[in-house]
C-alpha positions as CSV (number, residue, x, y, z in Angstrom):
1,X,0.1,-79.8,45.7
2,X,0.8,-76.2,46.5
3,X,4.1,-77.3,48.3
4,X,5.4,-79.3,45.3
5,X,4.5,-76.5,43.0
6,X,6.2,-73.4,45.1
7,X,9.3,-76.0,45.4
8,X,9.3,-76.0,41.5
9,X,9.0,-72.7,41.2
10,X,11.5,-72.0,43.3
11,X,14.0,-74.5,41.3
12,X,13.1,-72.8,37.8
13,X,14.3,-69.3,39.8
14,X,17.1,-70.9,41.1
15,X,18.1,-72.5,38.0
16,X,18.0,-69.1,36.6
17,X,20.1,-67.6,39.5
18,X,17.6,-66.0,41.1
19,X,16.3,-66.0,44.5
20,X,12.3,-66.0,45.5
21,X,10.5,-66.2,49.3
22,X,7.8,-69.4,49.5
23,X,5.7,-66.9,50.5
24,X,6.2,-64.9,46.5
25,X,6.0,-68.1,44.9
26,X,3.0,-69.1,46.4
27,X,1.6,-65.6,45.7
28,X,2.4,-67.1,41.6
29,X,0.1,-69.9,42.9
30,X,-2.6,-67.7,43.4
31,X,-2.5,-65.7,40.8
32,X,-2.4,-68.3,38.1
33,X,-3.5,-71.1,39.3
34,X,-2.0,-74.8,39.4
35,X,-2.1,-75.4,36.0
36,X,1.6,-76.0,35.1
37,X,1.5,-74.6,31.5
38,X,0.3,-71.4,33.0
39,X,3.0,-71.6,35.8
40,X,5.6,-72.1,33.3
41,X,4.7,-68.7,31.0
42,X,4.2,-66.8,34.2
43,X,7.3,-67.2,35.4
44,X,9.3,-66.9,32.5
45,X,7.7,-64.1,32.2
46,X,8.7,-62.9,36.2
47,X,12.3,-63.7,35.2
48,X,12.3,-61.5,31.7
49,X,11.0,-58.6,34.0
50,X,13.8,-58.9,36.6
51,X,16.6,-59.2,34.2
52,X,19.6,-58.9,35.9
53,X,18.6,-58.4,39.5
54,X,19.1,-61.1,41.7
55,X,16.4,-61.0,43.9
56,X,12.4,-61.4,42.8
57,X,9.7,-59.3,45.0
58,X,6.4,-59.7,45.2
59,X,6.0,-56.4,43.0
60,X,8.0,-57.9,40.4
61,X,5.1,-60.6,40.7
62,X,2.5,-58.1,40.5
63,X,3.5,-56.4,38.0
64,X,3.8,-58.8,35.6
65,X,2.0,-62.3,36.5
66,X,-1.4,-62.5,34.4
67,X,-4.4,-63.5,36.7
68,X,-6.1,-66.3,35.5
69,X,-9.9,-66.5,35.1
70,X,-10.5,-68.2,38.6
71,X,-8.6,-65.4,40.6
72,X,-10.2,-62.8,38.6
73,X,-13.7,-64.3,40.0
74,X,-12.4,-64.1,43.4
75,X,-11.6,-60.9,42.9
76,X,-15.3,-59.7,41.9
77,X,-16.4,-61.5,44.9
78,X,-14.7,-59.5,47.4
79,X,-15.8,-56.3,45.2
80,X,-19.2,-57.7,45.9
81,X,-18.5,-58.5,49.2
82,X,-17.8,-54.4,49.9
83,X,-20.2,-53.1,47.7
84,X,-18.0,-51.7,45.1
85,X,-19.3,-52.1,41.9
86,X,-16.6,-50.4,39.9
87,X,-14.5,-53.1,41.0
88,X,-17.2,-55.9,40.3
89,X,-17.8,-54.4,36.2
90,X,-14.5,-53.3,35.9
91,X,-13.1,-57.0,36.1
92,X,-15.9,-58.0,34.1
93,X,-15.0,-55.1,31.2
94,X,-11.3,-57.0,31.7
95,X,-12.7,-60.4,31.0
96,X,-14.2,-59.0,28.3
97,X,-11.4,-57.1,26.5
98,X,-9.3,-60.8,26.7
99,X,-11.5,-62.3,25.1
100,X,-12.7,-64.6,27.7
101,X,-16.1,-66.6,26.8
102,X,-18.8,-65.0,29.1
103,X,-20.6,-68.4,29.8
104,X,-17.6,-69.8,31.1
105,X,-17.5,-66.3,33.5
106,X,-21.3,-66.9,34.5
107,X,-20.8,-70.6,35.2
108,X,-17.6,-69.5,37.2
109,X,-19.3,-66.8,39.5
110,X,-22.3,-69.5,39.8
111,X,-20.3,-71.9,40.9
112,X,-18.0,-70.2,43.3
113,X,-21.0,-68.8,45.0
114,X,-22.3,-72.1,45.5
115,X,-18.9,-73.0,46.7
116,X,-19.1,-70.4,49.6
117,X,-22.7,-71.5,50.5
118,X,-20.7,-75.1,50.6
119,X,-18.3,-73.8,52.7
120,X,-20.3,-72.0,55.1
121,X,-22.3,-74.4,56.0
122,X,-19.6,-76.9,56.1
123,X,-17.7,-74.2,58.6
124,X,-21.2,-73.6,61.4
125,X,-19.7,-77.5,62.1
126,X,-16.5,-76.4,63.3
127,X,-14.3,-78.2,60.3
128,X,-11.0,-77.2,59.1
129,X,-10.3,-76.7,56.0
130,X,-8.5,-79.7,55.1
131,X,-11.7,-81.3,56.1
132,X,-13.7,-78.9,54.4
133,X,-11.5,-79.5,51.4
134,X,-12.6,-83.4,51.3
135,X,-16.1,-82.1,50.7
136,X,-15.0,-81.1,47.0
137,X,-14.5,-83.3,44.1
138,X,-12.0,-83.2,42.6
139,X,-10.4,-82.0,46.2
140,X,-9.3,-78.7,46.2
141,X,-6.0,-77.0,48.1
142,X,-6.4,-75.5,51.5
143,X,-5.5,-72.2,50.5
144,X,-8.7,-72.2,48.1
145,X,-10.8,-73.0,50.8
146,X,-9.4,-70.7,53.6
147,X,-10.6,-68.1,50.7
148,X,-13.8,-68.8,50.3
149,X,-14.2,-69.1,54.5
150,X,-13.1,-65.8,54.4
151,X,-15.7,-64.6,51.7
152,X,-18.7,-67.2,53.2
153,X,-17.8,-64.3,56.7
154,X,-18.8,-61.6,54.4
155,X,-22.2,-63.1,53.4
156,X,-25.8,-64.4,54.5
157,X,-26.9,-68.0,54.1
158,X,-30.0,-66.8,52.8
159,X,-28.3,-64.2,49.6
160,X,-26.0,-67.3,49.0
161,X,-28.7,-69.8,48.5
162,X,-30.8,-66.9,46.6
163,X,-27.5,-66.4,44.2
164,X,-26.7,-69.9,43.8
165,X,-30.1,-70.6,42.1
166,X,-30.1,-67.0,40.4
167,X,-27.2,-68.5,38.1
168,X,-28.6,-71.3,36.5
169,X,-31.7,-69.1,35.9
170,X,-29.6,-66.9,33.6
171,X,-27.6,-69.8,32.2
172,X,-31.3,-71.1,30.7
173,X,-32.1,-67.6,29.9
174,X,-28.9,-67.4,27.7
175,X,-29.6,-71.1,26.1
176,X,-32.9,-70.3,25.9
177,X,-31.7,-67.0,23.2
178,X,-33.8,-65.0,25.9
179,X,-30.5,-62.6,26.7
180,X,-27.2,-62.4,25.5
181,X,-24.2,-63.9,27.4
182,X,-22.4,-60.7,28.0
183,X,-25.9,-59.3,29.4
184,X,-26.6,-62.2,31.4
185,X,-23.4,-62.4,33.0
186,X,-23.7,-58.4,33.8
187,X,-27.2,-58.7,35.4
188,X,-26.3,-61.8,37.4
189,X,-23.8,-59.7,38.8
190,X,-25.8,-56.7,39.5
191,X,-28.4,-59.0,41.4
192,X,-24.9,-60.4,43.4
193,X,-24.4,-56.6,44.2
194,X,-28.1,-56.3,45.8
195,X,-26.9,-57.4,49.3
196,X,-30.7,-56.7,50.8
């Protein structure tokens, strides 16, 4: 869980002599992901940065923690969610430069926007999000799903069930040797930028 994962971080700084909040660990969490390899790099990584400083901010974090795939998708959401497209294609042009496999992006996006459409309806009945959570299989951590609450505020029903079956669409097109992934993936998230 979350918890276990911050209290491990927090051991691997501590090990180390270092000192870090629950609240900057968790922010590791986020960032990353729960995969413990990933964990593992990241914060060897945080503790190469700090060197001999005691303490470890959440800028030290920031500066230095790579975002996995998942956050990254997040990310364009929100972009999406205010209508800034240089924020949407310039994650994608990120993506792209390391080398991450744009059918893996477009099933990503797909997926979390179904997620949200999940998660909206799930929330007109009044469930908290340890409930909501249930609803997913496998289950996923409450943080995840106080984050896509938050985005499901920022968008219609209707757009979200229009985008959720807008991404298989370009999936076939792209199996189909209709439209290159890289192309697909761009024009799926143009038509997630055409709020109506």
């Amino acid at each position: 869980s979350p918890v276990q994962l911050e209290r491990w971080i927090d051991k691997m700084f501590t090990d180390k002599g270092k000192s870090i909040l629950p609240r900057d660990a968790g922010t590791i969490i986020r960032l990353c992901g729960q995969g413990m390899g990933a964990l593992f790099n990241e914060v060897n990584k945080v503790l190469s940065y700090v060197g001999e400083r005691q303490k470890v901010t959440e800028e030290d974090i920031l500066a230095v923690v790579s975002k996995s795939t998942e956050t990254r998708i997040f990310d364009v959401i929100d972009s999406i969610a205010s209508g800034k497209s240089h924020g949407v294609f310039d994650e994608l042009a990120e993506l792209r430069a390391s080398g991450e496999d744009p059918s893996k992006v477009l099933t990503l996006l797909a997926s979390r926007i179904a997620d949200i459409l999940m998660v909206k309806q799930l929330a007109m009945d009044n469930l908290s999000s340890a409930k909501i959570a249930a609803y997913f299989e496998p289950k996923r951590p409450t943080f995840v799903v106080d984050k896509l609450i938050e985005q499901s505020r920022k968008f219609s029903e209707e757009y979200l069930a229009q985008m959720t079956v807008l991404g298989p669409y370009y999936t076939a097109e792209v199996r189909t040797g209709r439209l290159d992934k890289w192309v697909a993936l761009e024009m799926y998230a143009a038509n997630l930028l055409k709020r109506g």
